[in-house]
mmCIF file of the N, C-alpha and C atoms, coordinates in Angstrom:
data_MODEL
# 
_entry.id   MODEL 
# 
loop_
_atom_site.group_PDB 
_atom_site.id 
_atom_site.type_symbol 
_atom_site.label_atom_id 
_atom_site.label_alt_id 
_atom_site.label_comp_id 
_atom_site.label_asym_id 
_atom_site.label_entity_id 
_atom_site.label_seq_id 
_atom_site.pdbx_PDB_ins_code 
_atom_site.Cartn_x 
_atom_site.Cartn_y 
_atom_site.Cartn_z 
_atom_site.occupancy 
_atom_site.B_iso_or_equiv 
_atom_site.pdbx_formal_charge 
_atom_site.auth_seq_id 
_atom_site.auth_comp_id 
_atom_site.auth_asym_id 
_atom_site.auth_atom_id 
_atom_site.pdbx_PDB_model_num 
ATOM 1   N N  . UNK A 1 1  ? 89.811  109.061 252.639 1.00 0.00 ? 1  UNK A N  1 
ATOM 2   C CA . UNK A 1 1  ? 90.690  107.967 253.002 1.00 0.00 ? 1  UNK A CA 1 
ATOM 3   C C  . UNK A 1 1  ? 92.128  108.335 252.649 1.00 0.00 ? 1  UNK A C  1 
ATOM 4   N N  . UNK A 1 2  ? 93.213  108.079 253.644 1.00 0.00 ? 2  UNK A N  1 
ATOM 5   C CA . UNK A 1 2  ? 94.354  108.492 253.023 1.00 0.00 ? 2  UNK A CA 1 
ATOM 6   C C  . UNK A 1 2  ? 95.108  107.483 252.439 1.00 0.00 ? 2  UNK A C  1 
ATOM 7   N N  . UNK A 1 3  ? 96.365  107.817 252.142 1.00 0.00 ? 3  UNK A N  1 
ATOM 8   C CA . UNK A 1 3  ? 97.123  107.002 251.443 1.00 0.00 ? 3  UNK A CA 1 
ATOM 9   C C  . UNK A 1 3  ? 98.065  106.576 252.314 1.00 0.00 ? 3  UNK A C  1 
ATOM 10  N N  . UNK A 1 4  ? 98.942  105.582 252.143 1.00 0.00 ? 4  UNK A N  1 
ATOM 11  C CA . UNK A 1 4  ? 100.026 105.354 253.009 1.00 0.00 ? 4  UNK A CA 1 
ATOM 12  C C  . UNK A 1 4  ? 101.166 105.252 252.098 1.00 0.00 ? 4  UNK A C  1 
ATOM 13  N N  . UNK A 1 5  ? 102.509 105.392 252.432 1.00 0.00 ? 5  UNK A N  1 
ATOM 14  C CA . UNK A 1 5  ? 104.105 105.509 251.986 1.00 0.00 ? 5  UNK A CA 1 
ATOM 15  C C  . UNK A 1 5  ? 104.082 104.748 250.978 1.00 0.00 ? 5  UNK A C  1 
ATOM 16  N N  . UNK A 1 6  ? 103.898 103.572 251.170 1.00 0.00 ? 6  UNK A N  1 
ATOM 17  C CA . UNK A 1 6  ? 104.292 102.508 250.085 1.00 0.00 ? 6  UNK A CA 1 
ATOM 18  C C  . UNK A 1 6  ? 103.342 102.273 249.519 1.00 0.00 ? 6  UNK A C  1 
ATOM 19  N N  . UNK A 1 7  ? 102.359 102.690 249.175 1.00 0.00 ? 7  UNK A N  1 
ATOM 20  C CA . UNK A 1 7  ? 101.202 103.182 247.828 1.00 0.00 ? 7  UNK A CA 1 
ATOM 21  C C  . UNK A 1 7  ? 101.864 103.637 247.392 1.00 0.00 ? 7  UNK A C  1 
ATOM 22  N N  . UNK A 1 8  ? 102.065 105.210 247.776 1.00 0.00 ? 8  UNK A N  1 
ATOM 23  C CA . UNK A 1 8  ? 102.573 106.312 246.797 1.00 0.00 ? 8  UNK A CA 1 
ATOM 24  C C  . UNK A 1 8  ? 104.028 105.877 246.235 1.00 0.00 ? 8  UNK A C  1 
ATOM 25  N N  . UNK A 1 9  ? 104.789 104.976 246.794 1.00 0.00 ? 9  UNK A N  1 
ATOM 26  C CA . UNK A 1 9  ? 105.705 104.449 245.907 1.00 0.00 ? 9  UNK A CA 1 
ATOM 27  C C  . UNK A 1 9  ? 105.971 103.289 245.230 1.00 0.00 ? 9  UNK A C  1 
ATOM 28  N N  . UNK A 1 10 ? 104.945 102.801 245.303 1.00 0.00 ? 10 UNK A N  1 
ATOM 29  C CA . UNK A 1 10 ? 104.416 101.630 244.511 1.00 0.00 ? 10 UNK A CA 1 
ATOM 30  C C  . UNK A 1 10 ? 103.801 102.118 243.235 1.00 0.00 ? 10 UNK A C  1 
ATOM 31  N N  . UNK A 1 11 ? 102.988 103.229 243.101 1.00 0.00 ? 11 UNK A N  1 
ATOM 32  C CA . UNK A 1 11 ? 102.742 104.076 242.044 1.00 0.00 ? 11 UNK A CA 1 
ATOM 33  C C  . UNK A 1 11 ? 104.078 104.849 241.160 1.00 0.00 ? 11 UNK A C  1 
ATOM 34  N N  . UNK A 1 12 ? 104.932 105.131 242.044 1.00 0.00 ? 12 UNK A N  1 
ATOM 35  C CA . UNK A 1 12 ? 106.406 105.683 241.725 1.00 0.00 ? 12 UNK A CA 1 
ATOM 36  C C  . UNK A 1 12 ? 106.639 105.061 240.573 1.00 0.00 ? 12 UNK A C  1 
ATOM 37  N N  . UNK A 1 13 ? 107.167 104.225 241.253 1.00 0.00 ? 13 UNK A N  1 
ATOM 38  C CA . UNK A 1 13 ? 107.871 102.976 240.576 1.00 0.00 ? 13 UNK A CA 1 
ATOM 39  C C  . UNK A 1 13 ? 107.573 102.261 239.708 1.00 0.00 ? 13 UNK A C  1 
ATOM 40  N N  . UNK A 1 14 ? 106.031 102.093 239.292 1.00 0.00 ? 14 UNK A N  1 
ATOM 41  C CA . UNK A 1 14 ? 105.594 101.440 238.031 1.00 0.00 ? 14 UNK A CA 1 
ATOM 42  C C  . UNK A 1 14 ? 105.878 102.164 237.313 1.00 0.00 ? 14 UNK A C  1 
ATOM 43  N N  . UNK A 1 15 ? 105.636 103.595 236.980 1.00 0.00 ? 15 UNK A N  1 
ATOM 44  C CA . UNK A 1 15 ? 105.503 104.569 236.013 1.00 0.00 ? 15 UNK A CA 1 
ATOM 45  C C  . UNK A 1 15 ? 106.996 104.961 235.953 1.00 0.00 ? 15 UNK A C  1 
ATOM 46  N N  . UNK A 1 16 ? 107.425 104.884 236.656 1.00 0.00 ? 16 UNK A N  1 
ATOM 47  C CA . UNK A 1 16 ? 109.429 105.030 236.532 1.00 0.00 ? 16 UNK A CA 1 
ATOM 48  C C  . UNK A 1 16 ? 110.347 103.824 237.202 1.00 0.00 ? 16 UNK A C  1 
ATOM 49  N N  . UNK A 1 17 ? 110.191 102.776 236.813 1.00 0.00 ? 17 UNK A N  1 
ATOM 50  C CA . UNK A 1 17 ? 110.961 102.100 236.939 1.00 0.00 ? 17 UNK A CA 1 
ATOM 51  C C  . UNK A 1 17 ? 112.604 101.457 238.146 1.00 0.00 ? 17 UNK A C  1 
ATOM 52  N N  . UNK A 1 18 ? 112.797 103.347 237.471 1.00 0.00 ? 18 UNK A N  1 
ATOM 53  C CA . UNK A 1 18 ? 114.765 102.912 237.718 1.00 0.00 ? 18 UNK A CA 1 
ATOM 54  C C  . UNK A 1 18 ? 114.379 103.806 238.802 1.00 0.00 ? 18 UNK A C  1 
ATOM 55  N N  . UNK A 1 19 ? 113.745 104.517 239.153 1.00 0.00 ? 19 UNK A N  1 
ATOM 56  C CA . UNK A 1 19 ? 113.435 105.874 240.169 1.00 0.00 ? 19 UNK A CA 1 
ATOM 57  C C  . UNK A 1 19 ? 114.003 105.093 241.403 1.00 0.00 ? 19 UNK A C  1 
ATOM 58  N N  . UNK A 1 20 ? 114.760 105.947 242.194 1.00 0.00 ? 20 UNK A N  1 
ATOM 59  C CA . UNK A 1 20 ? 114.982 105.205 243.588 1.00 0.00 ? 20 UNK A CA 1 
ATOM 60  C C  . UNK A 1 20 ? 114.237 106.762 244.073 1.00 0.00 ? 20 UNK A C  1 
ATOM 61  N N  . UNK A 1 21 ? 113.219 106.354 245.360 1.00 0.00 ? 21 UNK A N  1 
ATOM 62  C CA . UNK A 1 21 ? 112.168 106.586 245.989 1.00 0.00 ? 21 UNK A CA 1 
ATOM 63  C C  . UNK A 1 21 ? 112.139 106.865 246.982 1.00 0.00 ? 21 UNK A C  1 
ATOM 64  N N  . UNK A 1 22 ? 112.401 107.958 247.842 1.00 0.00 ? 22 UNK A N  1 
ATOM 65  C CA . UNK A 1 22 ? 112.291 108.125 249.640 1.00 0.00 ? 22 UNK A CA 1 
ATOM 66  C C  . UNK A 1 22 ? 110.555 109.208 249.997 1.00 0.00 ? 22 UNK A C  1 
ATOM 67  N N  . UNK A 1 23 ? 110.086 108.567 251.033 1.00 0.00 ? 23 UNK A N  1 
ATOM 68  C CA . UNK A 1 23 ? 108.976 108.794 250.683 1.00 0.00 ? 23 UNK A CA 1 
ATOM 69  C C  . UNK A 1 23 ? 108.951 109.358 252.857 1.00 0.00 ? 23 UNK A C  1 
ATOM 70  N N  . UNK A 1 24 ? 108.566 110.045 253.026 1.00 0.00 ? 24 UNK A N  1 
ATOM 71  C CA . UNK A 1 24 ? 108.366 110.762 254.682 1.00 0.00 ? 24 UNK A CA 1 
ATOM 72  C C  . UNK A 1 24 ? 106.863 110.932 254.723 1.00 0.00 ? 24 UNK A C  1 
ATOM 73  N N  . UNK A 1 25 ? 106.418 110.558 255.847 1.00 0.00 ? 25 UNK A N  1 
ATOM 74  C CA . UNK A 1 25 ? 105.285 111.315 256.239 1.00 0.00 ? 25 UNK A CA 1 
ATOM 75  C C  . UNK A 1 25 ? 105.580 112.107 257.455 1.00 0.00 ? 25 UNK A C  1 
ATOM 76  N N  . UNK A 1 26 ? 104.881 113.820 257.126 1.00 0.00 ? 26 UNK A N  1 
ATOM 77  C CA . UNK A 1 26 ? 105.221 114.729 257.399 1.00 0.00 ? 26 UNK A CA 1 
ATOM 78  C C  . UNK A 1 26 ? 104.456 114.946 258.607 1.00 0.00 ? 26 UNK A C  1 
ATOM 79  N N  . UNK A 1 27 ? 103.466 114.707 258.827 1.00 0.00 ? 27 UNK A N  1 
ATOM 80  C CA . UNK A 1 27 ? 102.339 114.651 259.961 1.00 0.00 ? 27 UNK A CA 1 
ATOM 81  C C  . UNK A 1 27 ? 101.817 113.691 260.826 1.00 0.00 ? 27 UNK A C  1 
ATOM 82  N N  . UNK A 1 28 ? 102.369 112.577 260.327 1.00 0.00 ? 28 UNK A N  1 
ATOM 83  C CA . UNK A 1 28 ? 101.903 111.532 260.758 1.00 0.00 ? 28 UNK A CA 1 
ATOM 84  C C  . UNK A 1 28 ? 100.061 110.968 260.798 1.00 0.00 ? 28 UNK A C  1 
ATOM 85  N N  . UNK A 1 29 ? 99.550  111.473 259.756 1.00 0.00 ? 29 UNK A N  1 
ATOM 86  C CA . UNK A 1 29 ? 98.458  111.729 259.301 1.00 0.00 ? 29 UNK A CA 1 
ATOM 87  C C  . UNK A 1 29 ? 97.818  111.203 257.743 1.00 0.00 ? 29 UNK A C  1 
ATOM 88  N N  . UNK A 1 30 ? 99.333  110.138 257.522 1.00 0.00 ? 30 UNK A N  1 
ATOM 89  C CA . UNK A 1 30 ? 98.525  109.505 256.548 1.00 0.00 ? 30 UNK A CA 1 
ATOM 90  C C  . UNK A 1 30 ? 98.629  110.855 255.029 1.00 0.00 ? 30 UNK A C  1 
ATOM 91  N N  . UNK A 1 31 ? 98.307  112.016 255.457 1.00 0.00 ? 31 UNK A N  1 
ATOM 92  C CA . UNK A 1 31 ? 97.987  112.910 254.158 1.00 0.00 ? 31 UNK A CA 1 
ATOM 93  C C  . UNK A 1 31 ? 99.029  114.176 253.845 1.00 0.00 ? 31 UNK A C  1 
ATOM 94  N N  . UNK A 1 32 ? 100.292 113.991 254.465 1.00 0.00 ? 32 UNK A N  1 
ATOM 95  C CA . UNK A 1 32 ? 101.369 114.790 254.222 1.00 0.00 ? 32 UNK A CA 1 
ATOM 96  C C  . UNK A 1 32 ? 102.253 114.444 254.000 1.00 0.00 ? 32 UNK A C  1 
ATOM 97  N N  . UNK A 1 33 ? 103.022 114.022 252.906 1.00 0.00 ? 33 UNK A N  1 
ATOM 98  C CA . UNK A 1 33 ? 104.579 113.150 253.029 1.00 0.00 ? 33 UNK A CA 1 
ATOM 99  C C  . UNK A 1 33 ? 105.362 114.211 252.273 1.00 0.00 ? 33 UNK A C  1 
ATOM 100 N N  . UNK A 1 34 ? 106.659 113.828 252.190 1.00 0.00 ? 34 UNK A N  1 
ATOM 101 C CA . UNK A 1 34 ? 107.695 114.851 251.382 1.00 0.00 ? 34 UNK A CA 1 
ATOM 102 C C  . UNK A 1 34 ? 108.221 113.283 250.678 1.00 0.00 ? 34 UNK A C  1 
ATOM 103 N N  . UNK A 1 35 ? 108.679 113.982 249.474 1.00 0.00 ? 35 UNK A N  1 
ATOM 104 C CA . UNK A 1 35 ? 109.193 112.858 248.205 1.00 0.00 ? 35 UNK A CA 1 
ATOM 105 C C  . UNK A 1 35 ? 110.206 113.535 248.172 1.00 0.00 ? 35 UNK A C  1 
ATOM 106 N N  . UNK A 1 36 ? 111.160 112.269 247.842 1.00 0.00 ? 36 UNK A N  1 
ATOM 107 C CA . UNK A 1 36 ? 112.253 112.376 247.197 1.00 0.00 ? 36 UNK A CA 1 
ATOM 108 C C  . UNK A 1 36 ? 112.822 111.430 245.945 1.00 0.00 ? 36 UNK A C  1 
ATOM 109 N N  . UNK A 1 37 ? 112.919 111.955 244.657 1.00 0.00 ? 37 UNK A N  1 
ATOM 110 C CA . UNK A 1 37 ? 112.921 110.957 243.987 1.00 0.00 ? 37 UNK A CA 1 
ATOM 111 C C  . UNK A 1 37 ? 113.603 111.214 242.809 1.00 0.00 ? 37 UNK A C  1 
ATOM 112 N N  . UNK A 1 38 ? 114.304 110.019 242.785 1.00 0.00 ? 38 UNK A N  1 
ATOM 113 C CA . UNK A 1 38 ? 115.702 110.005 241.473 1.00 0.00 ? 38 UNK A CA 1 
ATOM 114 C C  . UNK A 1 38 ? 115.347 109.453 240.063 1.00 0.00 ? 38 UNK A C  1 
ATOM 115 N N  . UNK A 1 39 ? 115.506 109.600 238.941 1.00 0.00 ? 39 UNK A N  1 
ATOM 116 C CA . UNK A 1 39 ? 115.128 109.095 237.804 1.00 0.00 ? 39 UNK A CA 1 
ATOM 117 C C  . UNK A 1 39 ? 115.882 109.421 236.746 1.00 0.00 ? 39 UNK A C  1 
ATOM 118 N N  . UNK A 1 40 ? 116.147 108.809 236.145 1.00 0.00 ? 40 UNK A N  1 
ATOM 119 C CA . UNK A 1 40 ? 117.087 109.006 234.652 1.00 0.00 ? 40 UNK A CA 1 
ATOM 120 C C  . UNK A 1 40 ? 115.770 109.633 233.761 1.00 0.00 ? 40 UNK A C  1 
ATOM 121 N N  . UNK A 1 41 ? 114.726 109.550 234.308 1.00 0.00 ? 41 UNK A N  1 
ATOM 122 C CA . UNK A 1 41 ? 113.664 110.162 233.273 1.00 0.00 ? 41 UNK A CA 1 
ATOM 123 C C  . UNK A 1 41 ? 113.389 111.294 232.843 1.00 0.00 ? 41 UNK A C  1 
ATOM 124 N N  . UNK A 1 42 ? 114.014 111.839 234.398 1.00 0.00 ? 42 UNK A N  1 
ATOM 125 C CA . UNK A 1 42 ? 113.901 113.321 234.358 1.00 0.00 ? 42 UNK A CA 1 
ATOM 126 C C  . UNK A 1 42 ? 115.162 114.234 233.739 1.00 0.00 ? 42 UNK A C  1 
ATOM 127 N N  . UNK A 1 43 ? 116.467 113.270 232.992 1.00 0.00 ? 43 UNK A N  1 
ATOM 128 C CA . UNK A 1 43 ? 117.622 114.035 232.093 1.00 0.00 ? 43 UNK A CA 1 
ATOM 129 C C  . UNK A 1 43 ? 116.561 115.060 231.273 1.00 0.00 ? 43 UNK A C  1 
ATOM 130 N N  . UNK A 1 44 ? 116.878 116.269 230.989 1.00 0.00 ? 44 UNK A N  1 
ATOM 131 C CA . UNK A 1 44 ? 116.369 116.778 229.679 1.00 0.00 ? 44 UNK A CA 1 
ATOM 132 C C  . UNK A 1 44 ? 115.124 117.838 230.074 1.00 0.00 ? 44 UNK A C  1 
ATOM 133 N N  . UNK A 1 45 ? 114.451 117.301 231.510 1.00 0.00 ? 45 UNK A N  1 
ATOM 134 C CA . UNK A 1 45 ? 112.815 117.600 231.851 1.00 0.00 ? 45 UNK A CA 1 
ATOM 135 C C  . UNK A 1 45 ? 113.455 119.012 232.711 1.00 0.00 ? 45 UNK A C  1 
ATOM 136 N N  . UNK A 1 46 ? 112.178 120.044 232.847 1.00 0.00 ? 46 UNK A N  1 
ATOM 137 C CA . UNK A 1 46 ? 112.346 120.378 233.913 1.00 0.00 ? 46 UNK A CA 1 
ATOM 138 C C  . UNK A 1 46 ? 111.697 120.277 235.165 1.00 0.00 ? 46 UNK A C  1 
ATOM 139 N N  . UNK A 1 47 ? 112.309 120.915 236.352 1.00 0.00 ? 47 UNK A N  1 
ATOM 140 C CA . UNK A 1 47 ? 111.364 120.806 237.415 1.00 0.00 ? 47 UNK A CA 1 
ATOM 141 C C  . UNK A 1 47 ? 109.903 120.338 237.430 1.00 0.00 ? 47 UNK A C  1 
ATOM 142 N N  . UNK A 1 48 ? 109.498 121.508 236.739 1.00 0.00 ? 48 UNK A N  1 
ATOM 143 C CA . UNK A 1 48 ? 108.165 121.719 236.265 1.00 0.00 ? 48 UNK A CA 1 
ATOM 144 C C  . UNK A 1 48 ? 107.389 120.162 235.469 1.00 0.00 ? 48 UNK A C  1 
ATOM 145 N N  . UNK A 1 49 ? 107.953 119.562 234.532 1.00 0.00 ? 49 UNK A N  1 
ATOM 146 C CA . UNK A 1 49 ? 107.816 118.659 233.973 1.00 0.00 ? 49 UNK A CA 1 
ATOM 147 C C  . UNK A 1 49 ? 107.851 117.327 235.176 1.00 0.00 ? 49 UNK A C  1 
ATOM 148 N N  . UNK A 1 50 ? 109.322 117.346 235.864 1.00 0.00 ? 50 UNK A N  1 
ATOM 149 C CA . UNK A 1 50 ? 109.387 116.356 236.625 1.00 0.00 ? 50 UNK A CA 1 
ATOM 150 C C  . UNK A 1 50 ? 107.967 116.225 237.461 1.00 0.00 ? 50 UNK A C  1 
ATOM 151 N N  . UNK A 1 51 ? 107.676 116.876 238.121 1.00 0.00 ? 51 UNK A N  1 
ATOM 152 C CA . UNK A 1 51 ? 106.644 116.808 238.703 1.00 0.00 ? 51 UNK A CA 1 
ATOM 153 C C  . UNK A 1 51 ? 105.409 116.588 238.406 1.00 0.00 ? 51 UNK A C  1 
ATOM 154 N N  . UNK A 1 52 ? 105.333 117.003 237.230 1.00 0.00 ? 52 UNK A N  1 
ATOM 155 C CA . UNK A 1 52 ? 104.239 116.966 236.109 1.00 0.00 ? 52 UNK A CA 1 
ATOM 156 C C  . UNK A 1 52 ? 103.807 115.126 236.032 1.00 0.00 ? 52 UNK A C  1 
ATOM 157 N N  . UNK A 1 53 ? 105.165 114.154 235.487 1.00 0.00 ? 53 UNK A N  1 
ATOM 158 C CA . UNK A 1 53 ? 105.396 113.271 235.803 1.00 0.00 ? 53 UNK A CA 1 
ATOM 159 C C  . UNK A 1 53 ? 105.388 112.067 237.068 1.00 0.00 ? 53 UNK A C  1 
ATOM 160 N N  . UNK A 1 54 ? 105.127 112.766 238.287 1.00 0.00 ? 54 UNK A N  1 
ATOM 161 C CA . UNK A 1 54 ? 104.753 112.199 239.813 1.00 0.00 ? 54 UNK A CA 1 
ATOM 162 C C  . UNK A 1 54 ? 103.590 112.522 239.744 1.00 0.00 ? 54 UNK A C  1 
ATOM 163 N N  . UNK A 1 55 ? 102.992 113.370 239.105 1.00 0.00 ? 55 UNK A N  1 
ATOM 164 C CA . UNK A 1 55 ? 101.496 113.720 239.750 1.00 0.00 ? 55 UNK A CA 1 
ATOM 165 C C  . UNK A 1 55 ? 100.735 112.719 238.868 1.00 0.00 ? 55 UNK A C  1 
ATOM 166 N N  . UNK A 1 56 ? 101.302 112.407 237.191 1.00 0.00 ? 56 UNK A N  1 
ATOM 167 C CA . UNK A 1 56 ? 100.718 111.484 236.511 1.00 0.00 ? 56 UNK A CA 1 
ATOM 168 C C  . UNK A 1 56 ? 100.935 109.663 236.877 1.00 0.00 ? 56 UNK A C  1 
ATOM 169 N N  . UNK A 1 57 ? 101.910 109.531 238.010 1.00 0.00 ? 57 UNK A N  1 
ATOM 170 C CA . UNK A 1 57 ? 102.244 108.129 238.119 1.00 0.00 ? 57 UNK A CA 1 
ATOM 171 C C  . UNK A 1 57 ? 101.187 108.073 239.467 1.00 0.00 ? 57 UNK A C  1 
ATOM 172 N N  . UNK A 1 58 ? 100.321 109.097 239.896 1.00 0.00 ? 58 UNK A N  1 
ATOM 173 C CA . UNK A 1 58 ? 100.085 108.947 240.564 1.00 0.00 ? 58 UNK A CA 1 
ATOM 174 C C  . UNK A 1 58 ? 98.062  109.006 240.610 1.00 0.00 ? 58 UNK A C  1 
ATOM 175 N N  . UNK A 1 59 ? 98.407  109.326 239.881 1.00 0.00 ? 59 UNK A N  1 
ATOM 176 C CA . UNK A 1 59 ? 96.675  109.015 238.485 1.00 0.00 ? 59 UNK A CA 1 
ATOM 177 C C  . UNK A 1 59 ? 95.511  109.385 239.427 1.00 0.00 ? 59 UNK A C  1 
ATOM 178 N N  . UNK A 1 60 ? 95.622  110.617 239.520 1.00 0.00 ? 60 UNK A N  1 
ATOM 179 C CA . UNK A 1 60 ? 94.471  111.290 240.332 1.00 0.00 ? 60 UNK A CA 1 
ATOM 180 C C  . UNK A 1 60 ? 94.083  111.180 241.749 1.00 0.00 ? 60 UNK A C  1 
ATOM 181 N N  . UNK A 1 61 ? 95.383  110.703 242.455 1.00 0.00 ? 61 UNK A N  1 
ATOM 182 C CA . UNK A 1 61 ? 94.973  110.688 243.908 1.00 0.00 ? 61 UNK A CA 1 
ATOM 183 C C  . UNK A 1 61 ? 95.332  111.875 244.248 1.00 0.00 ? 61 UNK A C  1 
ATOM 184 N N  . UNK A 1 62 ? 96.018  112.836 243.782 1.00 0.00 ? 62 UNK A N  1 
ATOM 185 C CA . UNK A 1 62 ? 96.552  114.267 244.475 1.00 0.00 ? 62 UNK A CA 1 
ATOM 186 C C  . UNK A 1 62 ? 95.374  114.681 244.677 1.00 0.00 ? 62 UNK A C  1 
ATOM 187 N N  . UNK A 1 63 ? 94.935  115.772 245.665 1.00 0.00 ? 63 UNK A N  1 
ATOM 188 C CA . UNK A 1 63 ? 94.128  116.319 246.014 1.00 0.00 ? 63 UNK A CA 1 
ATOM 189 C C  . UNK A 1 63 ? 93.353  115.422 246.844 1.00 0.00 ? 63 UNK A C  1 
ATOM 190 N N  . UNK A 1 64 ? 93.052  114.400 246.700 1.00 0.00 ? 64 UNK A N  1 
ATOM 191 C CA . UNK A 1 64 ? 91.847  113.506 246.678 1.00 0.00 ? 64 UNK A CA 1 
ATOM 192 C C  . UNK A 1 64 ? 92.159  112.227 248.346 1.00 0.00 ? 64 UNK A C  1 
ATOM 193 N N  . UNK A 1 65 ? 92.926  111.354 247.989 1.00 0.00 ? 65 UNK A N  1 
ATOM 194 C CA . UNK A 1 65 ? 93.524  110.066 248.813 1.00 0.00 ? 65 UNK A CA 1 
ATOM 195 C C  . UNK A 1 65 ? 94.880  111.016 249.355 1.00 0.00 ? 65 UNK A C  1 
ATOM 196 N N  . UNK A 1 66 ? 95.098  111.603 248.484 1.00 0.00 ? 66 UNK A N  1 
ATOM 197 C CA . UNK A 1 66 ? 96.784  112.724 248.993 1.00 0.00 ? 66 UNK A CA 1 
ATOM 198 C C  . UNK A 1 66 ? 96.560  113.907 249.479 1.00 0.00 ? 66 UNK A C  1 
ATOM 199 N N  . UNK A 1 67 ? 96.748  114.346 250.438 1.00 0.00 ? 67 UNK A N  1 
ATOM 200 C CA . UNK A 1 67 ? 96.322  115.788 250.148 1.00 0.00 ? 67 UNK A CA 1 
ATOM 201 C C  . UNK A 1 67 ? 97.499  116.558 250.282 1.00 0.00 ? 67 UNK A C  1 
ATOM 202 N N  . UNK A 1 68 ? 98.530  116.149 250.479 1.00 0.00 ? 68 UNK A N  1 
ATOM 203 C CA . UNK A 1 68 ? 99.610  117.136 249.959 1.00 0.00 ? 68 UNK A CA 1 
ATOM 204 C C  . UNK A 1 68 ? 100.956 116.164 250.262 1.00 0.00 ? 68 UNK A C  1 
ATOM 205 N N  . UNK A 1 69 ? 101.709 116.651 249.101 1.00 0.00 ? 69 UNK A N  1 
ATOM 206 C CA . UNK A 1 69 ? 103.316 116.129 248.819 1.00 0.00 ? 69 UNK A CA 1 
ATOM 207 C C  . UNK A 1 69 ? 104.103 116.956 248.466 1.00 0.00 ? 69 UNK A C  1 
ATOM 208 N N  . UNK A 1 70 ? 105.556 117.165 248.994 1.00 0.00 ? 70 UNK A N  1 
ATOM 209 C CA . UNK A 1 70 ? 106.182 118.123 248.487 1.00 0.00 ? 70 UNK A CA 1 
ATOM 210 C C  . UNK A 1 70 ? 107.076 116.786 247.932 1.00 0.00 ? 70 UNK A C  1 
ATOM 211 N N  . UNK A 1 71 ? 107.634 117.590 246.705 1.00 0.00 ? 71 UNK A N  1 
ATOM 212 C CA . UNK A 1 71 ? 108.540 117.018 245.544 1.00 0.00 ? 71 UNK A CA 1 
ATOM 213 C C  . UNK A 1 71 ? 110.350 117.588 245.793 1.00 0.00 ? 71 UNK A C  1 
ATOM 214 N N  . UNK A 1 72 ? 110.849 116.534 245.866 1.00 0.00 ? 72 UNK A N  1 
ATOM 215 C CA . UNK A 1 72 ? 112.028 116.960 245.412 1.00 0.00 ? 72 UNK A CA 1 
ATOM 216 C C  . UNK A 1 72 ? 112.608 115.870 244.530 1.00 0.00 ? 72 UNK A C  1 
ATOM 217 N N  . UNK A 1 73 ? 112.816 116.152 243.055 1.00 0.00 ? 73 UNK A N  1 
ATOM 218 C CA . UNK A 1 73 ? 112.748 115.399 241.562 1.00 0.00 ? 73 UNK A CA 1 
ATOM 219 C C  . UNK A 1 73 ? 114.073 115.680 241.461 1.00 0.00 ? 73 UNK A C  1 
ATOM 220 N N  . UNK A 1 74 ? 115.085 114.653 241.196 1.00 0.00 ? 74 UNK A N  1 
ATOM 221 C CA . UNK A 1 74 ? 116.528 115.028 240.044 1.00 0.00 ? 74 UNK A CA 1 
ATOM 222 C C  . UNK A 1 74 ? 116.425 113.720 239.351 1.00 0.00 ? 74 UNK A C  1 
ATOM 223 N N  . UNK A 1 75 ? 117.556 114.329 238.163 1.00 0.00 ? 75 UNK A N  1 
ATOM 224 C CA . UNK A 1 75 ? 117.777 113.084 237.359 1.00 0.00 ? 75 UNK A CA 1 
ATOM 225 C C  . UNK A 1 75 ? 119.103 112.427 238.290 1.00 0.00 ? 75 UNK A C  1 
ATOM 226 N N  . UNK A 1 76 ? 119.595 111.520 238.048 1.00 0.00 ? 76 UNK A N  1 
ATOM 227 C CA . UNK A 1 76 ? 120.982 110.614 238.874 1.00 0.00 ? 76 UNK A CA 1 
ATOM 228 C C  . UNK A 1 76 ? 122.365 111.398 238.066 1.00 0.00 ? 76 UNK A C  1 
ATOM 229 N N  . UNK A 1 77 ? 123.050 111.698 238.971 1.00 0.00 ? 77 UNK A N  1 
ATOM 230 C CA . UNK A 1 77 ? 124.549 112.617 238.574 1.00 0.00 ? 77 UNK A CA 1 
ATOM 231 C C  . UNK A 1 77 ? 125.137 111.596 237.726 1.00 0.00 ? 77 UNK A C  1 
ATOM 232 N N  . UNK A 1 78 ? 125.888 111.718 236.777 1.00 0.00 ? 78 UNK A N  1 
ATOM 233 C CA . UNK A 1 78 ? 126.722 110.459 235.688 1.00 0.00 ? 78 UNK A CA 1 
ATOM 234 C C  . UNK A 1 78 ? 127.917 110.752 236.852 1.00 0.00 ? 78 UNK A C  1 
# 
């Protein structure tokens, strides 16, 4: 079963709050979107971490309800 846009950023957003969220589907298939997503959470994190962080707000649907997202994570410029 796939997921749709505003799941996956409805999940965003609980787990980060302030995150402003752009969310594409890439295939039109329900199971490919590209993220884009802003967070003061990610000051300090890296890449690696940021993402670390989407895959956990997103509590085991990767692979599964998702089958693929590409990430693009920053913190917000001061």
């Amino acid at each position: 079963m796939a997921m749709n846009a505003s799941e996956i950023e409805r999940l965003i957003r609980e787990a980060l709050p302030d995150a402003r969220v752009e969310i594409r589907d890439l295939a039109g298939d329900g199971d490919h979107y590209a993220a884009n997503v802003v967070s003061s959470s990610f000051k300090g994190k890296s890449r690696v971490q940021q993402h670390q962080m989407i895959y956990a707000a997103l509590k085991g649907r990767m692979g599964g309800e998702l089958h693929a997202l590409a990430l693009q994570t920053s913190a917000p410029e001061d």
